[in-house]
N, C-alpha and C positions, 0 to 999 in steps of 0.2 A: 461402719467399718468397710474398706475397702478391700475388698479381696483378690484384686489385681497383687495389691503390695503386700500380701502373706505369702508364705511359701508354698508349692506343690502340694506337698505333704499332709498341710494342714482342710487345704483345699479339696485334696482327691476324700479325705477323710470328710470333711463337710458335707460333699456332695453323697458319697456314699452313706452317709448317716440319714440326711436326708430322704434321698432314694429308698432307703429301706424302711423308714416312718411310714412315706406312703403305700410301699406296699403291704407294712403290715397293717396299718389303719386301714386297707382297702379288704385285705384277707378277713381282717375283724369284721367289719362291715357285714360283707357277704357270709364271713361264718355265723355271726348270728340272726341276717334274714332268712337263711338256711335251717338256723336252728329253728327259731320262731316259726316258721310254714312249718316242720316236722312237726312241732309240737301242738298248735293249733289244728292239724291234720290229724291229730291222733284225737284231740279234744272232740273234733267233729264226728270220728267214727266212733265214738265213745256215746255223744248223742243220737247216731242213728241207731246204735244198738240200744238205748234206753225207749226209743221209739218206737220199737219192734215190741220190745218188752208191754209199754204201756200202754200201744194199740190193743194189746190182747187182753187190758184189765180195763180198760173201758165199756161200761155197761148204760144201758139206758133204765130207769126205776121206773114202779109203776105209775108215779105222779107225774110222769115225763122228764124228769130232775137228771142231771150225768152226775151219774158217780163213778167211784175206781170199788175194784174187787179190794174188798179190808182183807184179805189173807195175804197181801201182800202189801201188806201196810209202812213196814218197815225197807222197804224200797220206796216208796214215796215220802218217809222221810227224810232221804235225802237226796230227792230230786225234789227241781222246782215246775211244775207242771201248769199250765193255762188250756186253756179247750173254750175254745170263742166257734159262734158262728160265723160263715161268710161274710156277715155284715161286719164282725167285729166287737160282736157283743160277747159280754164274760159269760161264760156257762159254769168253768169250774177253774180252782187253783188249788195249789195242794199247800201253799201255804198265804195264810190272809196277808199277810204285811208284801207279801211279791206285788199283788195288784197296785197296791199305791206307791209304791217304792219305783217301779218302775213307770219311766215317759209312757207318755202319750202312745198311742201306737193303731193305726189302721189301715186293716188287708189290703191289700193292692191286685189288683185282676193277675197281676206275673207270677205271686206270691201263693193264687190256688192253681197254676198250672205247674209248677214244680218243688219238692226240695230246695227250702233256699236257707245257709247260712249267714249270720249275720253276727257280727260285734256290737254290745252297747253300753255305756256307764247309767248306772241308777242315780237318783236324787242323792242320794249317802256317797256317791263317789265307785262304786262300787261297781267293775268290769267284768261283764257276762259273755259269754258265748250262746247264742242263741240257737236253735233248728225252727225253721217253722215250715210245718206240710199239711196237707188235706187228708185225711183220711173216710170213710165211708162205715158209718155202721145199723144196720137193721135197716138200714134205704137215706140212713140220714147223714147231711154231709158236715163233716169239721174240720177245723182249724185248728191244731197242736202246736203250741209254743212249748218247745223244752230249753231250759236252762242248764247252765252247768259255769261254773266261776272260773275266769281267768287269772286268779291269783296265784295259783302254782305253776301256771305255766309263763306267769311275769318274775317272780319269786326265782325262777330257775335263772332266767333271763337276768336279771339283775345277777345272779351269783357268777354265771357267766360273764358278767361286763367287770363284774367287780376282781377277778379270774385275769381278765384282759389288762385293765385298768393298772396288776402288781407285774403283769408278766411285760408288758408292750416298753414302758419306762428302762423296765430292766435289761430285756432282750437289747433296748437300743442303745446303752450304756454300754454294754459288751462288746455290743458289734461296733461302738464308735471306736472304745480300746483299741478293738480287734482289728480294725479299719487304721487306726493309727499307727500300729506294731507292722501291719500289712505293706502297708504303704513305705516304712522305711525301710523295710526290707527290697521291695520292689525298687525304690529309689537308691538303696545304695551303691548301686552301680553309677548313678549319675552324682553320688557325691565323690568317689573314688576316680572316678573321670575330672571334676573340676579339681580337685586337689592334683592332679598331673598336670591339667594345664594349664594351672598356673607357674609351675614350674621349668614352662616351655616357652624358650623364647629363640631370640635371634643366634645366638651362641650354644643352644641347648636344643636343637632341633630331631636329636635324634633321640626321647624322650615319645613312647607311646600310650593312647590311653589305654588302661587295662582292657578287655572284653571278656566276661565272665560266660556269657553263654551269646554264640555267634548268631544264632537264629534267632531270638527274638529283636524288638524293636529296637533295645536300647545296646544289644551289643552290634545289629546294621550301623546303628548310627555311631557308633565307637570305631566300627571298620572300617565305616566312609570318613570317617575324623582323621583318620590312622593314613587313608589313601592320601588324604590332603594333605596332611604333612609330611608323607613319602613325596608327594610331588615339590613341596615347597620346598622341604630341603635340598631334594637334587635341581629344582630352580637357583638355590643360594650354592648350592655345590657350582653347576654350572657359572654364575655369572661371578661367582672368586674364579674358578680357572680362566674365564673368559677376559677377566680384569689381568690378572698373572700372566695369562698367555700377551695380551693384547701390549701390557706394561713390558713385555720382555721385544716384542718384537720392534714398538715402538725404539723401544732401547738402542739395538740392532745397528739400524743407520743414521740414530744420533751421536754413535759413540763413533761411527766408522769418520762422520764428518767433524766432527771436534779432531778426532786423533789427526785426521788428512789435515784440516787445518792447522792445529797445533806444530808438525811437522812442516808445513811451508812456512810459517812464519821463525821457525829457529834459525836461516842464515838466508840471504840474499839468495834465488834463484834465477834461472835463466826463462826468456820468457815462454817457451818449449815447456816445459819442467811445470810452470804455472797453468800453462793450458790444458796440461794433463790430470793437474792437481785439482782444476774448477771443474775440469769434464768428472771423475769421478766423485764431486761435490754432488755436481746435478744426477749424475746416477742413483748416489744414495738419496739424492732428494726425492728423485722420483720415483723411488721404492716405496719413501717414505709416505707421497704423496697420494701411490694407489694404496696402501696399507690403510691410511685413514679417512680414503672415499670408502671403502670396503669396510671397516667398521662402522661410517655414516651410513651406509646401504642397510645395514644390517639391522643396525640402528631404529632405521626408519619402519623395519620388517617388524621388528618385535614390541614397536608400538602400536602399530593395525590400523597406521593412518594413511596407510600406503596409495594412492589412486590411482587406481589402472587407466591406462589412455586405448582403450581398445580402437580395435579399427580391421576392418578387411584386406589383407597382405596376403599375395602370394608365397607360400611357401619355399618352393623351388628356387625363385628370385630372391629372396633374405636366405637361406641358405646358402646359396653362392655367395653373393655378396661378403656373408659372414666369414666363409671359408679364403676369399681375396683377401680380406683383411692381415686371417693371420697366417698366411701364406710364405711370406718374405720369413719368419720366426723358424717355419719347418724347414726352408730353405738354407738356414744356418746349416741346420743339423743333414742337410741331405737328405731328408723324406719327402714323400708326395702324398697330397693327400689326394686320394682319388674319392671324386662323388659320384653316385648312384643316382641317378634320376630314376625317379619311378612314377607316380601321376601328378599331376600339379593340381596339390589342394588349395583352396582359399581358406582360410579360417580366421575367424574373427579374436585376435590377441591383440597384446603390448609387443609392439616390435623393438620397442629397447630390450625390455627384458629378454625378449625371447632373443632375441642378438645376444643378448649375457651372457643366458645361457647355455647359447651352443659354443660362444667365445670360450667359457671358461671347460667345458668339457675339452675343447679343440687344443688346448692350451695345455690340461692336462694328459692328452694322449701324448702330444710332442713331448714333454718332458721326461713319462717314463716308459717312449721306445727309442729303442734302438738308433745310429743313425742308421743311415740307408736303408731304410723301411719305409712299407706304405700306413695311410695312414686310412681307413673307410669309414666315408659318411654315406647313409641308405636312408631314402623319402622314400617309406610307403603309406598306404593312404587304408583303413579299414572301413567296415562298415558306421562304426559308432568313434573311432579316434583317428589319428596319425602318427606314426611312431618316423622318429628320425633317431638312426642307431650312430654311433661312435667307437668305431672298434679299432683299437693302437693295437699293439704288440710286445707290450711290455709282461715283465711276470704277474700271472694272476693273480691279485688279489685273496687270501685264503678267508673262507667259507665267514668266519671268525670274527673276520677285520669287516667284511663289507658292510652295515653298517654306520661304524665306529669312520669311516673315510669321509661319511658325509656330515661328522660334528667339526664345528669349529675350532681351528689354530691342531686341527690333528694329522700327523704326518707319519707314513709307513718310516722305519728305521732308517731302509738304505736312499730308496728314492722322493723321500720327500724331504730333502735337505734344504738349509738358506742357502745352500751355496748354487742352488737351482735354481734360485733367485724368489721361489713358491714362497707363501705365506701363509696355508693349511690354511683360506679362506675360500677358494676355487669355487670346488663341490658345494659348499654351505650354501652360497651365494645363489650355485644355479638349481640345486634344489627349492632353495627358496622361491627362485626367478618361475619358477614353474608350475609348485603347487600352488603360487599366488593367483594362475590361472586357472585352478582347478583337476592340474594335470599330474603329474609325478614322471620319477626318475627311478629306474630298474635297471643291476647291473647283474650281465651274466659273465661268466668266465670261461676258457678255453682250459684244454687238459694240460698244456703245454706250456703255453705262450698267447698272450692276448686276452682285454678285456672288453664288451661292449659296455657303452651305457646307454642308456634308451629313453627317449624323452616321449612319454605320453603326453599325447594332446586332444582332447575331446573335442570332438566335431557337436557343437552349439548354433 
C-alpha cells in the first residue's frame, strides 16, 4: 500500500497507532524486567533468611556425619538444602532426589569468598533459585546450597504477560478509534477550507476560507490563504480599472480624431481650414501616442524585466538639463522655475529614468500652479542619500488623497482634468522610475498653498 495516496487522516492515525504500539510494547517490556528483578529480589532475601535460619540448625554428630537439628524438621521439609565441602563433595541434602535431579556442579574459588546468587533448571525441566555461601562451624568450613523454586515467581510472570497480552490489542484498538475520531476533528478545518476554495474563482474572489481558531497552525495558514487572496483580488480589482481606465483614455483621442476627421471630409474646405484640421489630428495623435508609451513603460514595470543601464552622472548637470527641457511648457504658463544648487553629487543610476522622473514631477508642478508662479527645484546631498525636492504652489493635496495620487489613471477632481492635457500616469510612472533604483518618492505639504515631492536616492 502506498501511503503517499491515502489521506491525512488515515495517515496521522497509522502513524499514531503505531507510535503508541511501541511505546507500549516498550512500557511492557520494562514493566516486566522490573517486575521479574522485584520478584526474584524478594526470592533471594527469602533465601538469605532460610540461611540464617539453617546456619543455626547445622550440627556436626559424633560419628563426624552433618546433620540438621530434627526439631525443626518440618522447616526442612520444605526447603531444599545441600552442605558440600570446599571441594565439592556431598555431606548432606535434605531431600535424596535433589542430589540427582540436579546438574553437575563445582565450587569455584569466587564462590567461597562471597554470597553468590544464581539461576538453574534441573534434569526434569524444573527452575530453581539458588544461594550458595561458606559458612564455619566448630572450626570447620562449608558450603551451603539452598534452594527455593521459581515457579511462582514465572506463574506471576506469565499471568502478567497474559494481563498485557488482553489489555495492549485492546488499548491499541481504542486509541486507533480514538486517533481516528481525533484526527478528523483536527482536520476539519482543512476540509471546511477546501470546500471554499473550491468555490473560489476568478469571478468569485471575495469568498474567504473560514479560520476557526487564528493561533494555531491551521487557522495561520487560513489567514495567510485569506491575505493571498485579499492581495489577488485587489491585483484583479486593480488591472479591470487599469483596463477601464486605460480603454477610456485610449478612447479619448480616438474619438476626437474620427469626429475632426469626419467633419473635414462633409464639404470641400479651404486649405487654411485643412491645415488646422491635420494640426489637431497630430495633437490627438500625439496624446494618443505618449498615452501608449506610458502604458508600454508601465507595462514593462509590472513584468520585472526591466534592465537598468546604470552608470556614474552628475546630478546637478542632469538636473538642469532636465529642468531646460521643460522649460519652454512653464513658459506658456508664465512661471519660472528656479533651481537650488546645493553640492554636486555623483551617483550611480539610469539617467533615462531618473530624467522621467524628475520630467514627470516637473510637468506635474506646472499644471497645478498657478500662472505667474515660481516653480523650486533643491539638490541636496546627505550623508547615506540625495534628495532633489520639487515644490509648485498649487493647493495641497489633502492628508487623504496623498497616496491614492500616486495609482494609476487617478486624478484629483478639479486639477487633474483631460483638458490639462494629463493622463493620471505622471506620478505612477516616476515613482515607479525611482523605487526601480532602490529610491522612493515622499510628498509633504504647505498649510496654505504648495506641495513638495522629494525624490530619495541612495548613495551606493
Amino acid at each position: 500500500m502506498n501511503l503517499r495516496r491515502t489521506n491525512v487522516r488515515f495517515r496521522l492515525t497509522l502513524w499514531y497507532s503505531i507510535t503508541l504500539f511501541i511505546i507500549l510494547l516498550l512500557y511492557a517490556g520494562i514493566t516486566i524486567l522490573l517486575t521479574y528483578l522485584n520478584l526474584r529480589n524478594n526470592l533471594d532475601r527469602q533465601l538469605e533468611k532460610d540461611y540464617e535460619v539453617i546456619e543455626e540448625m547445622i550440627e556436626i554428630r559424633p560419628d563426624n556425619t552433618i546433620g540438621m537439628d530434627e526439631d525443626d524438621d518440618s522447616f526442612l521439609q520444605e526447603r531444599w538444602v545441600e552442605i558440600r565441602t570446599p571441594s565439592g563433595k556431598l555431606l548432606y541434602n535434605s531431600r535424596p532426589f535433589t542430589g540427582q535431579d540436579l546438574p553437575e556442579w563445582t565450587p569455584t574459588e569466587n564462590m567461597l569468598m562471597k554470597m553468590t546468587f544464581t539461576s538453574l533448571t534441573t534434569k526434569s525441566h524444573l527452575r530453581l533459585r539458588s544461594l550458595i555461601a561458606k559458612t564455619n562451624i566448630d572450626g570447620h568450613t562449608f558450603i551451603l546450597r539452598l534452594f527455593r523454586p521459581e515457579g511462582p515467581l514465572f506463574k506471576e510472570i506469565n499471568g502478567y504477560l497474559l494481563l498485557l497480552g488482553v489489555a495492549l490489542p485492546l488499548a491499541l484498538i481504542i486509541s486507533a478509534f480514538g486517533g481516528y475520531w481525533l484526527a478528523g476533528r483536527l482536520l476539519s478545518p482543512v476540509h471546511k477550507m477546501t470546500e471554499t476554495a473550491r468555490q473560489i474563482g476568478a469571478n468569485n474572489l471575495t469568498e474567504r476560507l473560514p479560520v476557526d481558531n487564528p493561533s494555531d497552525e491551521l487557522g495561520r495558514l487560513a489567514v495567510t490563504f485569506n491575505d493571498l487572496l485579499e492581495r489577488i483580488n485587489e491585483s484583479f480589482e486593480r488591472l479591470k480599472q487599469f483596463t477601464y481606465d486605460a480603454a477610456h483614455e485610449l478612447r479619448t483621442p480616438l474619438t476626437a480624431i474620427r469626429s475632426t476627421g469626419e467633419v473635414a471630409l462633409q464639404k470641400p474646405q479651404e486649405a487654411e481650414t485643412y491645415r488646422e484640421i491635420i494640426g489637431s489630428i497630430l495633437e490627438e495623435n500625439n496624446r494618443l501616442t505618449n498615452l501608449v508609451n506610458s502604458l508600454l513603460l508601465l507595462s514593462r514595470a509590472d513584468s520585472d524585466k526591466f534592465i537598468l543601464n546604470r552608470e556614474n552622472a552628475d546630478l546637478t548637470e542632469l538636473t538642469a538639463q532636465t529642468i531646460e527641457l521643460i522649460q519652454p511648457l512653464a513658459e506658456e504658463k508664465k512661471q519660472t522655475i528656479l533651481f537650488k544648487k546645493g553640492l554636486s553629487p555623483i551617483l550611480s543610476t539610469d539617467k533615462t529614468l531618473f530624467r522621467q522622473a524628475l520630467l514627470n514631477l516637473l510637468d506635474n508642478a506646472i499644471k497645478y500652479s498657478p500662472e505667474n508662479t515660481c516653480i523650486t527645484v533643491e539638490l541636496n546631498k546627505t550623508g547615506t542619500e540625495v534628495l532633489i525636492r520639487v515644490t509648485d504652489q498649487g493647493d495641497p493635496v489633502p492628508d487623504e488623497l496623498q497616496k491614492k495620487i500616486f495609482e494609476r489613471f487617478y486624478r484629483l477632481d478639479k486639477s487633474r482634468s483631460r483638458k490639462s492635457g494629463g493622463t493620471g500616469l505622471g506620478l505612477s510612472i516616476a515613482k515607479w522610475a525611482v523605487e526601480v533604483q532602490g529610491g522612493k518618492i515622499t510628498l509633504t505639504t504647505g498649510n496654505l498653498r504648495g506641495n513638495t515631492f522629494i525624490i530619495h536616492m541612495p548613495i551606493t
